[in-house]
PLY file of the C-alpha trace (Angstrom):
ply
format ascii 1.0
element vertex 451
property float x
property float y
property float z
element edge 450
property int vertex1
property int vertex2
end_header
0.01 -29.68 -45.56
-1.75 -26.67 -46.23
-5.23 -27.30 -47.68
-5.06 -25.19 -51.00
-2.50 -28.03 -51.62
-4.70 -31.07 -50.93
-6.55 -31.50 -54.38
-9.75 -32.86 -54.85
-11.46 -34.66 -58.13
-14.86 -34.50 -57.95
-16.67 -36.88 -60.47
-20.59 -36.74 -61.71
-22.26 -37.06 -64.30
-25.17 -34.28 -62.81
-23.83 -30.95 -63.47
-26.20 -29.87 -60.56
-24.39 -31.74 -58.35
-20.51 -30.93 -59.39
-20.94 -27.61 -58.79
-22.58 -27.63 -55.00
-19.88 -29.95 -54.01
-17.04 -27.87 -55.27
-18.28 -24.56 -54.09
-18.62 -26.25 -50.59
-15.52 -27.77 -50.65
-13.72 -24.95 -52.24
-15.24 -22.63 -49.77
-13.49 -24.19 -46.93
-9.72 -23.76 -48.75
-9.54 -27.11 -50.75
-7.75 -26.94 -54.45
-10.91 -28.66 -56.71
-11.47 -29.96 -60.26
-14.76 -31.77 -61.60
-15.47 -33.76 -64.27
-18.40 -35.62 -66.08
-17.20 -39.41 -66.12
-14.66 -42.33 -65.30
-13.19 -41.95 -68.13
-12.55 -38.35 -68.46
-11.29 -38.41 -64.40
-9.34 -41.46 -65.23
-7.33 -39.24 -68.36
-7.03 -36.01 -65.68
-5.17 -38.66 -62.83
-2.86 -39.51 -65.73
-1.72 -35.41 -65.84
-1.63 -34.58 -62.17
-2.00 -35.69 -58.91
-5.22 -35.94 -56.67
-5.16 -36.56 -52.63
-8.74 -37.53 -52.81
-11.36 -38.36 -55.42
-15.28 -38.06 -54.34
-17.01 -40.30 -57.12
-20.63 -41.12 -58.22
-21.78 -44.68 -57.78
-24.26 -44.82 -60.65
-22.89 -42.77 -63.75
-23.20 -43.89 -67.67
-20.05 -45.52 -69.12
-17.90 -46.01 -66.12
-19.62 -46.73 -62.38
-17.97 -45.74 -59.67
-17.18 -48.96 -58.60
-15.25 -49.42 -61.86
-13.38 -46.36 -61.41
-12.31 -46.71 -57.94
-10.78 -50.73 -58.71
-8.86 -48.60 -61.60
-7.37 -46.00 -58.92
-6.44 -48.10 -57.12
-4.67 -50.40 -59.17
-2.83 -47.56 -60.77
-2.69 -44.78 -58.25
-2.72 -46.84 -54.71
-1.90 -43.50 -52.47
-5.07 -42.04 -53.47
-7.94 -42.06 -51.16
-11.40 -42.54 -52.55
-15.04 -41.48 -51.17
-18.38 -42.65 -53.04
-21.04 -40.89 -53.48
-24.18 -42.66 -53.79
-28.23 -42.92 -53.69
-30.25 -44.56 -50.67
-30.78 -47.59 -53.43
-27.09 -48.54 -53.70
-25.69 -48.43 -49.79
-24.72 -51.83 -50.14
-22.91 -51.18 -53.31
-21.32 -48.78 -51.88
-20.60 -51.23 -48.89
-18.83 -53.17 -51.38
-16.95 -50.44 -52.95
-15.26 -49.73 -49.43
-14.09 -53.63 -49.23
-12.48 -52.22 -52.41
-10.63 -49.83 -51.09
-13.17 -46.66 -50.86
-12.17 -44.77 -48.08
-15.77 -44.19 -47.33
-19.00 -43.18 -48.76
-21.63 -40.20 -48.64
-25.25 -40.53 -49.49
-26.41 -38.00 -52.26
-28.71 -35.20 -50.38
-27.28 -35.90 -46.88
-25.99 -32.82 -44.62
-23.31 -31.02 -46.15
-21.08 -31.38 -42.94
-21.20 -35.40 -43.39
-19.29 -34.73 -46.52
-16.70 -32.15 -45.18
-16.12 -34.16 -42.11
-15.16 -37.33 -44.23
-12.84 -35.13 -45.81
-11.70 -33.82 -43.40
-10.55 -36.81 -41.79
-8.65 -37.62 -44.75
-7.15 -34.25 -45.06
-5.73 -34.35 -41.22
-4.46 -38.41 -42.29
-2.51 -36.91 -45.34
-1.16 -34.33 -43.19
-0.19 -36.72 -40.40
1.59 -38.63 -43.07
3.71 -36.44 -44.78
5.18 -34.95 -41.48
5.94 -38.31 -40.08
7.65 -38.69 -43.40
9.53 -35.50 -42.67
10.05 -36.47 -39.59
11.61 -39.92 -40.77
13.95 -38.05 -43.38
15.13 -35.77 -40.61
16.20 -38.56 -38.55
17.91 -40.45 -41.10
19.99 -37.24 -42.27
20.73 -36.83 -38.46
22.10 -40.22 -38.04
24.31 -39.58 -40.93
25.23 -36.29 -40.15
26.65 -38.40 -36.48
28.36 -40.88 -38.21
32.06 -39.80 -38.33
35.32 -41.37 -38.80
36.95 -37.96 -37.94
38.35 -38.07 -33.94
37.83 -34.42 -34.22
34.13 -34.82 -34.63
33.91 -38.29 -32.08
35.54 -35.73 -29.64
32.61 -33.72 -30.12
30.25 -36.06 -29.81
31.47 -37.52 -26.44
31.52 -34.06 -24.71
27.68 -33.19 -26.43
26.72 -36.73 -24.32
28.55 -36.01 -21.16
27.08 -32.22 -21.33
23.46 -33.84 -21.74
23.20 -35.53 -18.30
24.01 -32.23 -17.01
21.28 -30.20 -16.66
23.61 -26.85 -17.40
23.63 -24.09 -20.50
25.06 -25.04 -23.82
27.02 -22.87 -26.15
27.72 -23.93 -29.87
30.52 -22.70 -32.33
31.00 -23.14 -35.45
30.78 -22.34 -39.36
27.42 -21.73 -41.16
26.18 -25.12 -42.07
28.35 -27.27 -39.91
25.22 -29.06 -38.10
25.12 -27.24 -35.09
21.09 -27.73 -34.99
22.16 -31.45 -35.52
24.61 -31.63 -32.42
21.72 -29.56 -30.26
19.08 -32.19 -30.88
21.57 -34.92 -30.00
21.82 -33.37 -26.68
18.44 -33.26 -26.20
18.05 -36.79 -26.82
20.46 -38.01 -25.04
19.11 -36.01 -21.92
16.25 -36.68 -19.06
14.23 -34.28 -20.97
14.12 -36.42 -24.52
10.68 -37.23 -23.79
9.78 -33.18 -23.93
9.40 -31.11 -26.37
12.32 -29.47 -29.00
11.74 -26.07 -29.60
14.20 -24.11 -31.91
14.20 -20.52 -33.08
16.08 -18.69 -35.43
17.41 -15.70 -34.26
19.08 -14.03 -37.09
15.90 -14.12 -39.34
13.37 -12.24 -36.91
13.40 -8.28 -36.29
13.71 -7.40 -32.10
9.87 -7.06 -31.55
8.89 -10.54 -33.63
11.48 -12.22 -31.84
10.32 -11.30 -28.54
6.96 -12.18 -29.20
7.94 -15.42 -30.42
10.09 -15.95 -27.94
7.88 -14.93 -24.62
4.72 -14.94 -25.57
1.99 -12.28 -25.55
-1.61 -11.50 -23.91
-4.55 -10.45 -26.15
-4.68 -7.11 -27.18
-1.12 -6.89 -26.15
-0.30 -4.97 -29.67
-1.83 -4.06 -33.00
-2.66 -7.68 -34.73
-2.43 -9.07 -31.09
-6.46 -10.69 -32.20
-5.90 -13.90 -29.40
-3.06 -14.51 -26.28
-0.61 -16.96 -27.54
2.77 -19.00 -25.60
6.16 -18.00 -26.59
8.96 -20.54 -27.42
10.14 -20.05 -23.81
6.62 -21.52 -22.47
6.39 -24.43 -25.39
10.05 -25.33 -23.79
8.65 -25.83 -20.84
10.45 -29.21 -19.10
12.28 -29.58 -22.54
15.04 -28.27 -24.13
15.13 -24.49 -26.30
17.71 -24.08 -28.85
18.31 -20.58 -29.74
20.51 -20.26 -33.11
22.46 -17.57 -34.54
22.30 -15.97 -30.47
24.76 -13.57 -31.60
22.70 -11.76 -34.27
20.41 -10.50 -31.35
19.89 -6.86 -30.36
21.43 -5.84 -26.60
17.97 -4.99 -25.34
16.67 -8.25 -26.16
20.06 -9.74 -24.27
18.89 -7.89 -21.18
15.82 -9.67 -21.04
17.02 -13.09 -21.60
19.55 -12.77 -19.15
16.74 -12.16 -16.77
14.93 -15.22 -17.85
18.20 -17.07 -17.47
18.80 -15.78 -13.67
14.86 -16.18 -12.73
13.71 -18.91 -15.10
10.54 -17.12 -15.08
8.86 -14.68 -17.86
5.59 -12.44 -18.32
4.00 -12.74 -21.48
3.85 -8.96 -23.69
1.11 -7.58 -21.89
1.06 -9.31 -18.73
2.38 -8.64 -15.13
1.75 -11.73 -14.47
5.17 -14.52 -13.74
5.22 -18.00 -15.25
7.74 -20.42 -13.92
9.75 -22.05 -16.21
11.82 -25.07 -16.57
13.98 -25.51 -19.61
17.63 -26.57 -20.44
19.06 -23.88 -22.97
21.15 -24.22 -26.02
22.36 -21.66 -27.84
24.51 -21.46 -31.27
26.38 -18.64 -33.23
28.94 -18.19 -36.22
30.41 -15.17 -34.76
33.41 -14.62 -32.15
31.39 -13.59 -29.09
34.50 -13.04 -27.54
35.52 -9.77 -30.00
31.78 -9.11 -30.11
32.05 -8.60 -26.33
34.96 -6.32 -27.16
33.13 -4.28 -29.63
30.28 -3.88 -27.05
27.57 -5.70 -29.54
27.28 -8.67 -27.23
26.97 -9.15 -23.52
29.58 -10.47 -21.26
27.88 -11.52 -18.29
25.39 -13.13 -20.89
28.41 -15.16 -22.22
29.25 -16.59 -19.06
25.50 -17.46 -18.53
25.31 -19.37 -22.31
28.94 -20.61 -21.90
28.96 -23.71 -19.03
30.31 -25.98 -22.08
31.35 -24.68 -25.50
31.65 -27.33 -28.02
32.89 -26.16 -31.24
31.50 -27.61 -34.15
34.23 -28.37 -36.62
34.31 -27.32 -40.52
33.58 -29.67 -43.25
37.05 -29.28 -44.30
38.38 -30.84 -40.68
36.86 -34.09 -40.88
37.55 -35.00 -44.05
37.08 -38.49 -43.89
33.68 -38.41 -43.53
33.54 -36.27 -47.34
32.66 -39.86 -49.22
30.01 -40.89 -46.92
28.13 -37.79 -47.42
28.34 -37.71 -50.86
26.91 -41.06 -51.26
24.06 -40.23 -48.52
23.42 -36.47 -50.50
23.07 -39.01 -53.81
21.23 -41.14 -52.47
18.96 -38.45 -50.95
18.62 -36.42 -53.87
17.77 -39.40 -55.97
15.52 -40.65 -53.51
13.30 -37.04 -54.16
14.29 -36.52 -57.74
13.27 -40.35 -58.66
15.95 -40.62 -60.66
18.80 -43.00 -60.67
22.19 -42.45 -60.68
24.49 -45.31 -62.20
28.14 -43.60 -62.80
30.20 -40.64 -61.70
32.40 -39.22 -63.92
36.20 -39.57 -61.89
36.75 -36.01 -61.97
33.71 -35.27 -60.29
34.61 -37.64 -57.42
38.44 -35.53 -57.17
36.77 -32.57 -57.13
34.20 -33.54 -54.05
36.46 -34.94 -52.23
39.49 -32.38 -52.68
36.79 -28.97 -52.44
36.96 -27.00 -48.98
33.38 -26.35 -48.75
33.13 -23.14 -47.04
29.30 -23.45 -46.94
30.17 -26.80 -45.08
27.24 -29.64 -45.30
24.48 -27.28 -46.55
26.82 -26.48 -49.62
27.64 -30.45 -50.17
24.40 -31.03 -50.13
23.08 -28.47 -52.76
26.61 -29.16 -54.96
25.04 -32.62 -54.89
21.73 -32.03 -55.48
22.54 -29.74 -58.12
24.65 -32.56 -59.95
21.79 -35.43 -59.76
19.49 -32.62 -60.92
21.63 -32.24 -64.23
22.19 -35.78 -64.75
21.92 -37.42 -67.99
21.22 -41.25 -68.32
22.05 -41.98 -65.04
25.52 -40.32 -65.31
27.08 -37.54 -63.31
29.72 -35.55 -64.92
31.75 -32.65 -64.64
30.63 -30.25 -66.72
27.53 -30.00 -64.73
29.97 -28.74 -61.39
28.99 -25.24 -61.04
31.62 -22.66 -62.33
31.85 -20.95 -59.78
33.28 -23.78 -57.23
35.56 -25.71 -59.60
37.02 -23.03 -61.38
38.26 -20.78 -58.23
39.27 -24.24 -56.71
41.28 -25.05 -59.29
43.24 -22.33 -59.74
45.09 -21.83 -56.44
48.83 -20.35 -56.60
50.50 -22.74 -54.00
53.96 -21.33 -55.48
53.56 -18.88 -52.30
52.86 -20.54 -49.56
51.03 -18.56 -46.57
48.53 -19.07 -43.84
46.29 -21.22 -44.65
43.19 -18.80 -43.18
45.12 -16.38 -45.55
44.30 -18.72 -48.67
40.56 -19.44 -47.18
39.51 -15.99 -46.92
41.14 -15.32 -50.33
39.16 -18.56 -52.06
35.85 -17.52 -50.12
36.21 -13.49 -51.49
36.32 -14.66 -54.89
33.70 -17.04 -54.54
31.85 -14.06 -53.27
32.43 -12.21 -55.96
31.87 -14.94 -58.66
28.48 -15.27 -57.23
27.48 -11.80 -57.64
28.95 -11.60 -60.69
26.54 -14.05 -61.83
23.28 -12.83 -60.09
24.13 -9.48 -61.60
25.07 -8.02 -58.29
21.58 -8.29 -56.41
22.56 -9.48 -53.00
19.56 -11.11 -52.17
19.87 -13.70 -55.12
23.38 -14.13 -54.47
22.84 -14.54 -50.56
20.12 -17.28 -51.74
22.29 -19.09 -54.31
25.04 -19.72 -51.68
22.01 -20.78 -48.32
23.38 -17.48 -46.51
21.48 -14.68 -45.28
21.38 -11.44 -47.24
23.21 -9.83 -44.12
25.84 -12.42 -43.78
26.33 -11.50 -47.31
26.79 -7.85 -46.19
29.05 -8.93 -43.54
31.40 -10.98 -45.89
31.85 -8.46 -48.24
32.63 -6.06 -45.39
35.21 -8.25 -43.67
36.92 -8.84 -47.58
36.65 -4.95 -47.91
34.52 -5.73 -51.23
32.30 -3.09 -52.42
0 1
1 2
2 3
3 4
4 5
5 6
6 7
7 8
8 9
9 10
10 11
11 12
12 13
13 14
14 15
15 16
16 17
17 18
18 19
19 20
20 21
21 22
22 23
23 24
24 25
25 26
26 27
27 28
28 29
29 30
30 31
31 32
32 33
33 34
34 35
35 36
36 37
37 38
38 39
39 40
40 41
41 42
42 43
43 44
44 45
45 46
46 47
47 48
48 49
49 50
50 51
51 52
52 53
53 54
54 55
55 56
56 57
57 58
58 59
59 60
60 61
61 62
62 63
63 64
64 65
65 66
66 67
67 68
68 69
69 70
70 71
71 72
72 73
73 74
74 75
75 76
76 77
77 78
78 79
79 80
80 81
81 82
82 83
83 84
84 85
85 86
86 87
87 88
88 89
89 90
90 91
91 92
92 93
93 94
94 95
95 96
96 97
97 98
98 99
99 100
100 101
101 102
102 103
103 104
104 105
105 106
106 107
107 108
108 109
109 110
110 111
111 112
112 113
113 114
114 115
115 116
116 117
117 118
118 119
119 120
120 121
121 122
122 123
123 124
124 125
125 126
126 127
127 128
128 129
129 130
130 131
131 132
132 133
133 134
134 135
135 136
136 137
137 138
138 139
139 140
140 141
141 142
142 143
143 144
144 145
145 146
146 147
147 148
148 149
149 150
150 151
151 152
152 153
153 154
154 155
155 156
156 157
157 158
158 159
159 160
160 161
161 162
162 163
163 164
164 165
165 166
166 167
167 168
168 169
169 170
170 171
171 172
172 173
173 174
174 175
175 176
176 177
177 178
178 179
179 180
180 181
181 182
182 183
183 184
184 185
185 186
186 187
187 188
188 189
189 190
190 191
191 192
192 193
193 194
194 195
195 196
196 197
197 198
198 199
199 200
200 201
201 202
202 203
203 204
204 205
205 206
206 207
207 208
208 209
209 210
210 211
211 212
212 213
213 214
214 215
215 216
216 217
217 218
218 219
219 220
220 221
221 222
222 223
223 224
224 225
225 226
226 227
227 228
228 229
229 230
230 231
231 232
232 233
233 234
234 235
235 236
236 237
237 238
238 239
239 240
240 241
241 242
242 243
243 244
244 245
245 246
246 247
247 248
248 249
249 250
250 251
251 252
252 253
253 254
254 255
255 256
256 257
257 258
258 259
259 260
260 261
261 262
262 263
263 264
264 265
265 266
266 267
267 268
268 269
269 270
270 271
271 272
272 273
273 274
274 275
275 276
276 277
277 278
278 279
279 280
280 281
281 282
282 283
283 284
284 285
285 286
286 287
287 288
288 289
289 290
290 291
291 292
292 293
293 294
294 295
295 296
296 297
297 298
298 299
299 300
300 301
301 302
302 303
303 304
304 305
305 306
306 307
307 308
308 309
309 310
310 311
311 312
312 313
313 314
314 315
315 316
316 317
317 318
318 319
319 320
320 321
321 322
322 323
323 324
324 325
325 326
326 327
327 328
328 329
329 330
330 331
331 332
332 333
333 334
334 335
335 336
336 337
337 338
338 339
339 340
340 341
341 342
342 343
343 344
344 345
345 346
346 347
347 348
348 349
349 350
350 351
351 352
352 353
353 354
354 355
355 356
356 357
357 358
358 359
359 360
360 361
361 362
362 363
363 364
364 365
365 366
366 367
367 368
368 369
369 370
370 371
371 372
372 373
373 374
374 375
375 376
376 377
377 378
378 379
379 380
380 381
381 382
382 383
383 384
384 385
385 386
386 387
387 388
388 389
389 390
390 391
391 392
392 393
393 394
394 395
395 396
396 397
397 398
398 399
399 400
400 401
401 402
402 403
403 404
404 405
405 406
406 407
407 408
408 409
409 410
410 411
411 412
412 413
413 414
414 415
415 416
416 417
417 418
418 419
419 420
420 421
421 422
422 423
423 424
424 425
425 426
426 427
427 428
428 429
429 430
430 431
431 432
432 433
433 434
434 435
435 436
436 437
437 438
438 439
439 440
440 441
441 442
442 443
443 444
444 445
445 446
446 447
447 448
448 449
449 450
C-alpha cells in the first residue's frame, strides 16, 4: 500500500490541534481529513473509508471513548489511536481494552505519534499483500486443476523437470498460464524455499531491462542516485522466470548467454564478478524456431533455454476444464464486486462454454468479470456478452469446411478489427480492451495483413 492511499481521520474539537497533526502527518505522504466531533466523524465513516482514526479523549457531545465502541461496532477493520491529556491515561488505558489500537498523550514528541502510525501503516500493508498473496494461490490451484490429459501431461513433465536442476523453456498462447506452470516448478523444486523472481521482458526498453535484470553501481548512469541488485542477484539460490524471452533485443541475448555459460554477472558499472546460482525459466508466444530463421533470435541461446520445452496448451484444448473456471471467475469476481450472483441466463452458459477464447484464461476471466459487473438482481444474462465476442462467434460459415487454424486466424482478424472499430481505431485502447500489448497488436494486424 502506498501511503497517499492509507487515509487518516483526525478528530478534535481544538482547531489548534487538527491542524498540527494533519500538517505532520500529511507531510510525511498520508491522505488526511479532520473534523470537530464524534458525531460529525461518525457521518464522514458512513461516506468513505478510513485505515486509521486518531481521536480526542475529552471532546463535548461525543468522548472518544464513545466514538471508538461505535467504530468498532460498525466498522471493525478500522484501527483506532486516542489522543489524550496526562489526566485521563487510564481512560485511555481503558479505551485500548476497547479496542484502541493505542494512545498518544496531547503535547508529547511528534515522532511518538508518527511512529504509532507508522506501525499501523506497515500492519495494513502486511495485510493486504498476504491477502494478495492468498488470492494468488487460490487462482493457482485452480488454474492446476484439470480434467484435460493434455494439461495432466503437462503437469507431470513441469514436476519431473523440477527435480532437475536444468533450463526451462515455455510455449504457449498469450494468457495460457505459463507464469502459473513456472511457479509450479519452482515449488515443486529444492529451491521452493528461495526466492521467485519474474520479469517481463516484452514491457521494458533494452537499457531498463538490463538494469533490472543485472543490476547497477552508483553513478553507473544519469538517475543512477544509489547501487542497486538486478533480478539476476535477487535470484540468487532461487529460481528467475524470464517471460515473453523472445521480445528481447540480440545484444541483450549476447549477454545472457554469457550469464548462462558463466553463471556470473558485473553489475552496470562494475568490473567486478558475482557468482550466481539460479535455475532459469523462460517463456515466449512466438516460434523461436522461425525467429532463429529470420535472424531475430539466437540459436545457440535456444539450445541453452531449451533442456525441456513444455508447451502450454490453449484454452480451447482442454475444454473440460471451461465450467470450472467459469464458476471460479464468478465466484472471484463476486467475491471483489460484493455482489451475488443467483442465475445465469442458459444462453450465456452455451456461449462460455462453446467460445474459443483466443485471449485464453485472461480473456475468460475479464468476459466474466465483465458479466457479474453488468448484473442485475443477481442475474447474468446475455445481452450483457460483449458484441464483439458473441456476434463474430456466432456467425461462422461451416458450409466450407477448411483448416481449422484457417477459421482461427479468420475469427481472431475480425475480432481485431471489431475491437478497433469500437475504440475508434487508437491501438493503444484497443490493445488494452483485449489484455495485449500495443505491439502484439501491431504484430496481429501485420500477420492478418490489416491496415
Amino acid at each position: 500500500m502506498k501511503k497517499n492511499l492509507f487515509k487518516i481521520l483526525i478528530v478534535d474539537d481544538e482547531p489548534e490541534h487538527q491542524e498540527v497533526m494533519d500538517m505532520i502527518l500529511s507531510s510525511k505522504g498520508y491522505s488526511t481529513k479532520t473534523c470537530a466531533s464524534g458525531l460529525e466523524a461518525l457521518e464522514i465513516l458512513k461516506k468513505s473509508h478510513f485505515d486509521l482514526v486518531l481521536t480526542d479523549f475529552i471532546m463535548p457531545e461525543m468522548s472518544g471513548m464513545e466514538l471508538l465502541k461505535l467504530i468498532k461496532s460498525t466498522y471493525p477493520d478500522v484501527e483506532v489511536i486516542v489522543i489524550t491529556g496526562y489526566g485521563t491515561i487510564q481512560n485511555a488505558v481503558e479505551a485500548m481494552k476497547e479496542g484502541a489500537f493505542s494512545y498518544i498523550i496531547k503535547g508529547s514528541d511528534p515522532e511518538e505519534m508518527i511512529g504509532e502510525v507508522e506501525k499501523i501503516f506497515r500492519l495494513k500493508t502486511l495485510e493486504e499483500e498476504n491477502e494478495i498473496l492468498k488470492k494468488e494461490a487460490q487462482k493457482e490451484h485452480y488454474m492446476l486443476e484439470s480434467k484435460s490429459k493434455l494439461f495432466q501431461e503437462v503437469l507431470c513433465i513441469a514436476r519431473k523437470s523440477a527435480t532437475a536442476n536444468v533450463n526451462v523453456l515455455l510455449l504457449g498462447e498469450s494468457g495460457v498460464g505459463k507464469e502459473v506452470i513456472a511457479r509450479y516448478i519452482h515449488q515443486h523444486s529444492e529451491r521452493s524455499n528461495r526466492h521467485f523472481m519474474a520479469v517481463n521482458c516484452h514491457t521494458l526498453p533494452d537499457n531498463l531491462l538490463e538494469a533490472e535484470l543485472f543490476g547497477y553501481e552508483k553513478g553507473a548512469f544519469t538517475g543512477a542516485i544509489e547501487s542497486r541488485k538486478g533480478k539476476f542477484e535477487a535470484a540468487n539460490g532461487g529460481t528467475l522466470f524470464l517471460d515473453e524471452i523472445g521480445d528481447i533485443s540480440l545484444s541483450t541475448q549476447v549477454k545472457l548467454l554469457r550469464v548462462l555459460e558463466t553463471k556470473e554477472i558485473e553489475r552496470i558499472g562494475s568490473n567486478r564478478s558475482i557468482d550466481l546460482d539460479f535455475r532459469l525459466i523462460s517463456a515466449t508466444n512466438k516460434n523461436l524456431v522461425q525467429e532463429i530463421e529470420n535472424g531475430s533470435f539466437r540459436e545457440d541461446l535456444f539450445y541453452r533455454l531449451s533442456t525441456i520445452v513444455i508447451e502450454v496448451p490453449p484454452l480451447r484444448k482442454r475444454k473440460e476444464d471451461l465450467e470450472m473456471f467459469i464458476q471460479f471467475f464468478i465466484k472471484q469476481a463476486e467475491m471483489e464486486l460484493k455482489k451475488q450472483i443467483r442465475y445465469i441466463e442458459p444462453e450465456v452458459m452455451e456461449f462460455l462454454l462453446h467460445y474459443d477464447y483466443p485471449g485464453n484464461i485472461r480473456e475468460l476471466r475479464n468476459i466474466t468479470q465483465r458479466l457479474v459487473v453488468l448484473a442485475e438482481n443477481g442475474e447474468i444474462r446475455k445481452k450483457d456478452l460483449p458484441e464483439i465476442h458473441y456476434n463474430h462467434e456466432t456467425s461462422i460459415d461451416v458450409d466450407a469446411i477448411r483448416p481449422l487454424k484457417d477459421i482461427r486466424k479468420e475469427i481472431e482478424a475480425k475480432y481485431i478489427e471489431k475491437v478497433l472499430e469500437k475504440c475508434g481505431y487508437n491501438m493503444t485502447e484497443a490493445a488494452k480492451k483485449m489484455d495485449i500489448s500495443r505491439r502484439q497488436l501491431f504484430n496481429k494486424m501485420k500477420e492478418y495483413g490489416m491496415k
